[in-house]
N, C-alpha and C positions, 0 to 999 in steps of 0.2 A: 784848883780845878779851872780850867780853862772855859771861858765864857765862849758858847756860840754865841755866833750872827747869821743873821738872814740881811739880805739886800733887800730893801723895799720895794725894787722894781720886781723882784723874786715870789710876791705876792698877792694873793687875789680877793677879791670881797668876799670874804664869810671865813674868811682861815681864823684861826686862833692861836695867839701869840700872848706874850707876856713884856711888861715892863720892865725894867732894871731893879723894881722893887718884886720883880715875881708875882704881880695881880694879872691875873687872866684877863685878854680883851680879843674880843672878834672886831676882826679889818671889815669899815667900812665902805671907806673910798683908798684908790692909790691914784696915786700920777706921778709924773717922770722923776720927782724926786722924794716925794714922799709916799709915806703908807699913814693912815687917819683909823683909829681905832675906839672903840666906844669899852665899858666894864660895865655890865651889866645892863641898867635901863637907863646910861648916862645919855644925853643928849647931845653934850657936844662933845665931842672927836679928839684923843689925847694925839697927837702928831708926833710922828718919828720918823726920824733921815736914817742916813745912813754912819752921821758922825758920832765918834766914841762919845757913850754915856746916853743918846737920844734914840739908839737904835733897836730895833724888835730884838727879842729871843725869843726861842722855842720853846715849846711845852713838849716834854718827854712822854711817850703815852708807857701809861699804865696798865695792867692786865684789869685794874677796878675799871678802865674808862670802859674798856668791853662788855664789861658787866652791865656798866649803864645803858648801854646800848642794845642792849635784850642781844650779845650775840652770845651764841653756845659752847659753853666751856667742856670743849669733849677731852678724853684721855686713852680715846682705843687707839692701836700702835695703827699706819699708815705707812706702806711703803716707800714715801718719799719722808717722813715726818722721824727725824731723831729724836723730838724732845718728847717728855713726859704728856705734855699737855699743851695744848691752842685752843681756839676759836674761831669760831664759824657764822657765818650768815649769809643766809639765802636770799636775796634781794631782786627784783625783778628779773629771774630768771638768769641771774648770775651767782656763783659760790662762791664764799668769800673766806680765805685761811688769812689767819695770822698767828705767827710764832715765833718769837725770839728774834724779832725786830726785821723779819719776811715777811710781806703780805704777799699772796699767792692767791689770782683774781680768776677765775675760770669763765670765760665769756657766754652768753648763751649756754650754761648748762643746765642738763637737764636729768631728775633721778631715773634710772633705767634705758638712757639713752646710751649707747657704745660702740659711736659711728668714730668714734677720733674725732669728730670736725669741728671741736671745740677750741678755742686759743686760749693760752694759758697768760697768764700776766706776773713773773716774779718780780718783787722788787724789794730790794731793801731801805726797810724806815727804820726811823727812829722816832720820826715827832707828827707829833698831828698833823701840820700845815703840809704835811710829805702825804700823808692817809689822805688826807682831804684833797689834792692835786689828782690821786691818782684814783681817786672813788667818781669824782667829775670827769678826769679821762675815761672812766668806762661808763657813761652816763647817768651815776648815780650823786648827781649833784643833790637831791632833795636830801639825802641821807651824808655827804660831806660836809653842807652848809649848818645840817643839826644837828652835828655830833656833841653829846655832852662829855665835858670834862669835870 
């Protein structure tokens, strides 16, 4: 199985990433050549570059991570939605899908609104620090920076 990489300049405070041993740690500081990461209530900063063996990996998200996260594991059919089942959360005024590695952000919506003039957001993830980038692009950093894994 082939090892992802992230670049460290790739990264922001509060993502979450993993060791070469697979231990979970959220980025606390980066700069131009490294990314600095804490596990848990550690104090000081494990440091990783970008050279083989020192460098971040990703954390795959999970359909459990969602569950952590109080969002809603719905199964009615959706005219854009093939699969069986996703998730959903409503957050300051934005809808939030995820399904089989799509999240699908809908800006400003609103239920029983049906002007069109809402912007849609598809993107394809795979790993958290991807969720967490693009939950901060639509200004939901409070809910990127505490996402549990």
């Amino acid at each position: 199985m082939e090892t992802v990489k992230i670049r460290c300049k790739d990264l922001m405070v509060g993502d979450y990433i993993t060791n070469r041993n697979g231990s979970p740690m959220q980025i606390v500081a980066v700069d131009v050549d490294n990314a600095y990461a804490c596990e848990g209530n550690e104090e000081r900063p494990w440091i990783f570059g970008d050279d083989e063996g020192y460098e971040p990996r990703p954390i795959e998200i999970t359909d459990e991570m969602f569950s952590k996260n109080n969002w809603e594991e719905c199964d009615y059919p959706l005219p854009y939605n093939h699969h069986e089942y996703y998730y959903v959360k409503d957050e300051g005024g934005n809808h939030l899908v995820w399904n089989s590695e799509v999240l699908s952000i809908w800006l400003d919506w609103e239920e029983g609104k049906d002007d069109g003039a809402y912007a849609n957001i598809a993107m394809p993830i795979k790993y958290v620090h991807q969720l967490q980038h693009i939950l901060r692009l639509a200004g939901m950093t409070e809910l990127a920076n505490n996402f549990k894994i």
